[in-house]
N, C-alpha and C positions, 0 to 999 in steps of 0.2 A: 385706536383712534387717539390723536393726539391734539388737544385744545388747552388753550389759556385758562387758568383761575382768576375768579374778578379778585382775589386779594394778591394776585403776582401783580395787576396793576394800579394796587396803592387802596384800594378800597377793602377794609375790613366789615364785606359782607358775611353776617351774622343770618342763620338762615330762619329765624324768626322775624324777620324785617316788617315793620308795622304796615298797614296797606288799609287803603280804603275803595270800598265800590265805586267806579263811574258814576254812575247813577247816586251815590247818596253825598261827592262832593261837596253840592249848593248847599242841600240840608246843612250838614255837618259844620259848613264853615265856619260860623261864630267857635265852634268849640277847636276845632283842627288850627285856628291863629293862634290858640293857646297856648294848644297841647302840643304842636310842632316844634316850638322853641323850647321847651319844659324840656322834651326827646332828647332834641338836638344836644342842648346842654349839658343834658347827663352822660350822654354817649361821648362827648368830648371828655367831661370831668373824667369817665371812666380809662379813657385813654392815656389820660396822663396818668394816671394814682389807681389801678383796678385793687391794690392792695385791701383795701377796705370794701370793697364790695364783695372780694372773691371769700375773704374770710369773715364775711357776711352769710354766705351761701353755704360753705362748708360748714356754720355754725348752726344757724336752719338744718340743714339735711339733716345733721346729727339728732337736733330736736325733735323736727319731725318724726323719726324714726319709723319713715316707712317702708325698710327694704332696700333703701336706691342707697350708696354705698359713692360718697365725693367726697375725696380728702383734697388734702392740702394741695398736694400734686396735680391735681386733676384741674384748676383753672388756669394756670397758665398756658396748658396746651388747647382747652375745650375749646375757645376764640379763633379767630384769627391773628389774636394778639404774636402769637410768639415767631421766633424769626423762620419756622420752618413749616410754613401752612402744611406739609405733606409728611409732617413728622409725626410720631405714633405718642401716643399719651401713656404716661407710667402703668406698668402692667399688674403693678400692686396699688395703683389707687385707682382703677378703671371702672366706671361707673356700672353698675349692675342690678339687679331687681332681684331679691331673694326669693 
C-alpha cells in the first residue's frame, strides 16, 4: 500500500506532538495561551539553528549514561529535518539500549 508522509507535504511532524484531551481544553486554557506560543516558538527557533539543541542532547545522552548510545550523527537524521524523510540514519551512531 502506498500513501503520502505528512512531512512530503511540508509539515515536519515529529511523532511526540503535544496534544490535549477534549474534555480538559476549557480547564487548561489560561495555561495552553502560554504554553502554545513558548511551543511554537521554539519549534521555529529549532528549525532555523537545531545545531545547538542537537549538540545539547548528544551532550546529555553522554552524561546521562544510560545505555542509549546518540552521537553526533544521529540528530540530523532522527527529525524530519533532513532532506530525505525515508532515508536510514548512520549505522554507527544508531541509537541503541545496552
Amino acid at each position: 500500500m502506498k500513501y503520502p508522509l505528512v512531512s512530503e507535504a511540508g509539515y515536519p511532524f515529529y511523532p511526540q506532538a503535544l496534544s490535549v484531551r477534549a474534555g480538559e481544553v476549557d480547564q487548561l486554557a489560561s495555561c495552553l495561551e502560554k504554553l502554545v506560543p513558548i511551543v511554537q516558538r521554539a519549534q521555529i527557533d529549532y528549525l532555523n539553528d537545531p545545531a545547538a539543541t542537537n549538540a545539547l542532547i548528544v551532550d546529555l545522552v553522554e552524561q546521562y549514561d544510560t545505555g542509549w548510545v546518540y552521537s553526533a550523527g544521529w540528530p540530523g537524521w532522527s527529525g524530519c529535518w533532513s532532506s530525505s524523510p525515508r532515508s536510514s540514519p548512520p549505522s554507527a551512531s544508531r541509537p541503541r539500549r545496552a
